[in-house]
C-alpha positions as a printed NumPy array, in Angstrom:
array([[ -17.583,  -34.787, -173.415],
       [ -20.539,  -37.308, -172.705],
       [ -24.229,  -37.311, -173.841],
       [ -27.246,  -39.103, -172.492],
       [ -28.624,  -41.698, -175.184],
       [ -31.666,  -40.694, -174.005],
       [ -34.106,  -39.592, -177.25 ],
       [ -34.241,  -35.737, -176.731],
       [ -32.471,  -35.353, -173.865],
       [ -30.049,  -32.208, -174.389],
       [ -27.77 ,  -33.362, -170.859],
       [ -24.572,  -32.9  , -171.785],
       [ -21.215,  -33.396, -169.346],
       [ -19.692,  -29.918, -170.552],
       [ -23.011,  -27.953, -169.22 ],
       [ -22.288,  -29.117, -165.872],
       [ -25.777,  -28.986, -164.419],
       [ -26.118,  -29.235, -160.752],
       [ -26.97 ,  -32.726, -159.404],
       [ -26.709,  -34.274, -162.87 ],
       [ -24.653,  -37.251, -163.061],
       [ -24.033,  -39.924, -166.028],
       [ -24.16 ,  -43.279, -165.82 ],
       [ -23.217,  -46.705, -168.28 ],
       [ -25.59 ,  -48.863, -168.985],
       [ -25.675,  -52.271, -167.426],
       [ -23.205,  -55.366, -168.336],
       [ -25.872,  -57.242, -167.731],
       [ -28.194,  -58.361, -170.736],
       [ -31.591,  -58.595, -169.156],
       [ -31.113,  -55.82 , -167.179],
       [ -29.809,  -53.692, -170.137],
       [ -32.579,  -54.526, -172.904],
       [ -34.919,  -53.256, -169.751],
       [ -33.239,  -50.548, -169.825],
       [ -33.581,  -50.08 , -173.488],
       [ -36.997,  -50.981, -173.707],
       [ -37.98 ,  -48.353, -170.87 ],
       [ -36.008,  -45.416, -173.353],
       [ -37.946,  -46.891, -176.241],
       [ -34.782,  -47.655, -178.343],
       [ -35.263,  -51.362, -179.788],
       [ -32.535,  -51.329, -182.618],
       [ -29.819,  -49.35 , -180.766],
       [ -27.259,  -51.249, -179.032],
       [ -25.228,  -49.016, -176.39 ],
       [ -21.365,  -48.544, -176.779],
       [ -18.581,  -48.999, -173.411],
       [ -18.874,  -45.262, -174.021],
       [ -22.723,  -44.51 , -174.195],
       [ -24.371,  -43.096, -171.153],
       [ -27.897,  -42.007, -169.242],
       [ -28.042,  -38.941, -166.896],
       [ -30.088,  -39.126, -163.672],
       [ -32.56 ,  -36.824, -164.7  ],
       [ -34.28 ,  -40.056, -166.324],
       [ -33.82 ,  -42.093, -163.055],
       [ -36.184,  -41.894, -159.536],
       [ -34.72 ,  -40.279, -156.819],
       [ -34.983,  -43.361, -154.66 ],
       [ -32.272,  -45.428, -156.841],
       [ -29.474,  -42.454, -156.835],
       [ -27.643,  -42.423, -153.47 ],
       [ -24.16 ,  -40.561, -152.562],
       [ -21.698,  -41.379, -150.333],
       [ -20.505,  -40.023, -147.657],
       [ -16.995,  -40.312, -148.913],
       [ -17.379,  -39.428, -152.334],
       [ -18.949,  -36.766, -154.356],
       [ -20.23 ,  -38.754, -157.26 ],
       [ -23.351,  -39.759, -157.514],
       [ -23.97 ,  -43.449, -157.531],
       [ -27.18 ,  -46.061, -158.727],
       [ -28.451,  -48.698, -156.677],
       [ -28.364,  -51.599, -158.765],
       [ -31.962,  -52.217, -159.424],
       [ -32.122,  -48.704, -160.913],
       [ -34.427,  -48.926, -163.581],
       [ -34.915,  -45.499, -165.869],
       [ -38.151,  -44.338, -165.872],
       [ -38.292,  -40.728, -166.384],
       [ -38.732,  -39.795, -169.976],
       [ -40.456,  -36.163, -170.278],
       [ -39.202,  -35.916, -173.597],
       [ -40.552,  -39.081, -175.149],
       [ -44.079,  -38.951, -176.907],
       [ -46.469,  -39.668, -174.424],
       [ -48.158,  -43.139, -176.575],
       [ -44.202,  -44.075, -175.876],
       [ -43.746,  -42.764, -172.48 ],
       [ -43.36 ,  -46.104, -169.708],
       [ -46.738,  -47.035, -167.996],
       [ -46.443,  -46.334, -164.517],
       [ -48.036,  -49.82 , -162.221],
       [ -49.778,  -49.574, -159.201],
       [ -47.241,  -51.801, -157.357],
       [ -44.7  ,  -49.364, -157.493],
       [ -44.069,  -49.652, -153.36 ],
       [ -42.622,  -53.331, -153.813],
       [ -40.088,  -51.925, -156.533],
       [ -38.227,  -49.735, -154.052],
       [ -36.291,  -52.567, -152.44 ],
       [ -33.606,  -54.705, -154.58 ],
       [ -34.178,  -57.741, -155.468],
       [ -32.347,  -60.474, -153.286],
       [ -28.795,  -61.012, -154.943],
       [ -25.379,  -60.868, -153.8  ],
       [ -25.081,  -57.253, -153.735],
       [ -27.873,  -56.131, -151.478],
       [ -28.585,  -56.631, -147.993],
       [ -30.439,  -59.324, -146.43 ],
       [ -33.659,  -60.904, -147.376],
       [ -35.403,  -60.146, -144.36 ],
       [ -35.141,  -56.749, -145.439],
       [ -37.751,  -56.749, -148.068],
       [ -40.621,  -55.168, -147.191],
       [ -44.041,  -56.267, -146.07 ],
       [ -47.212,  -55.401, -148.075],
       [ -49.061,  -54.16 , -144.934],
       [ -46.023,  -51.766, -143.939],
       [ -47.046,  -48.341, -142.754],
       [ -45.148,  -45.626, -144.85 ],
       [ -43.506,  -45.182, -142.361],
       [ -41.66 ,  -48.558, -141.645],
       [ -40.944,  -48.375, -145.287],
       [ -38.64 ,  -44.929, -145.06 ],
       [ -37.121,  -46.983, -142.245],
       [ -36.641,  -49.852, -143.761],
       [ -35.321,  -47.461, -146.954],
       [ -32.794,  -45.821, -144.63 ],
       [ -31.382,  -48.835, -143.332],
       [ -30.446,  -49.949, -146.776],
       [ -28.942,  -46.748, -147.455],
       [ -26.886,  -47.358, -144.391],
       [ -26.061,  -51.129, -145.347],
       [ -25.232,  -49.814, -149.104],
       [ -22.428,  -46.917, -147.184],
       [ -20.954,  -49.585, -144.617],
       [ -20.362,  -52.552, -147.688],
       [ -18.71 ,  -48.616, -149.587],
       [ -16.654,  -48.115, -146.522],
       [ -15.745,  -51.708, -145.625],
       [ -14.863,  -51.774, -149.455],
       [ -12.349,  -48.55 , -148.779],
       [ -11.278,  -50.117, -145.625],
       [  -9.86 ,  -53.213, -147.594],
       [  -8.227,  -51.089, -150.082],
       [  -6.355,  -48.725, -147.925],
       [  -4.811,  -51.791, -145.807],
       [  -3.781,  -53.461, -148.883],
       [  -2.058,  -50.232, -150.037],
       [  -0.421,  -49.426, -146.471],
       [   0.965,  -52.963, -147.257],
       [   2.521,  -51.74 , -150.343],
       [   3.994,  -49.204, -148.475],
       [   5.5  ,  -50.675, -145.532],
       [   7.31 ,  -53.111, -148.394],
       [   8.629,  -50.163, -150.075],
       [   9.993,  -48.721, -146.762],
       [  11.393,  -52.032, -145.399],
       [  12.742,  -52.007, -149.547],
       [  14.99 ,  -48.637, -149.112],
       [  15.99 ,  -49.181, -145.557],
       [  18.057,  -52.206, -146.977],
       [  19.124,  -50.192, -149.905],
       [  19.8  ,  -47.586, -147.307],
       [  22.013,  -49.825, -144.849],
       [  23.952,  -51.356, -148.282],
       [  25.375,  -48.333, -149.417],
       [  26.28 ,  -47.045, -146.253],
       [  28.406,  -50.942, -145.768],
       [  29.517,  -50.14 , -149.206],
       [  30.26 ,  -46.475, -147.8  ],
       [  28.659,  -44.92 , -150.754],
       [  26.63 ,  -42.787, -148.282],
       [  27.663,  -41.434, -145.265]])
């Protein structure tokens, strides 16, 4: 059974609401006490365990694969949404909110020249949006890619493996 941390928020794994999806909280420090300080909790440290639905996240930084059914975060996601907050505590929303859809250069998003301009048309910006959701499902599927060859590899061992077993007992004429 998981809760969302969030204050007030009744999400709950066992209700199984459709499109609602939990998610841990960062590894990363900074990134976490943002986190924290967006949900208004100063003196509460989250557990390996503790959790935030998407209902408290923008639609822009949940994605899905194509391959999977779970739904994933971008990794700028920043929680936001807070209905059940008191609104003196509720996150002030900035005017430069346009500049926060793409990720911040770093070694898990796509290429610089990807960030966007401040003169885009809206657009060039669901374009540009699009063709880091396509980046985001190749890296997933060059990812799976990887995997499956190293565990074909595995197999191929284990069948080279048992032919030899194979060909000893039958010298040994254990098996016919």
């Amino acid at each position: 059974m998981v809760n969302c941390s969030a204050f007030g928020c009744k999400s709950r794994s066992e209700k199984k609401e459709a499109g609602i999806s939990f998610h841990s909280f960062p590894k990363d420090v900074e990134k976490c006490k943002t986190w924290l300080d967006n949900m208004k909790l100063d003196k509460w440290e989250p557990t390996k365990f503790s959790r935030i639905c998407s209902k408290h996240f923008e639609e822009r930084y949940l994605y899905q694969s194509e391959s999977e059914s779970r739904i994933r975060l971008l990794n700028e996601a920043i929680p936001t949404i807070f209905p059940e907050l008191p609104k003196h505590l509720q996150p002030k929303q900035t005017v430069k909110r346009a500049r926060s859809i793409f990720p911040e250069p770093g070694p898990s998003t796509v290429q610089p020249e990807m960030q966007p301009q401040t003169t885009e048309s809206p657009q060039k910006t669901k374009l540009r949006m699009k063709l880091l959701e396509v980046a985001l499902r190749s890296k997933e599927k060059t990812r799976k890619i990887r995997v499956l060859t190293q565990s074909l590899k595995r197999y191929k061992k284990k069948v080279v493996s048992l032919k030899n077993i194979i060909q000893d007992l039958k010298r040994k004429k254990i098996v016919a």
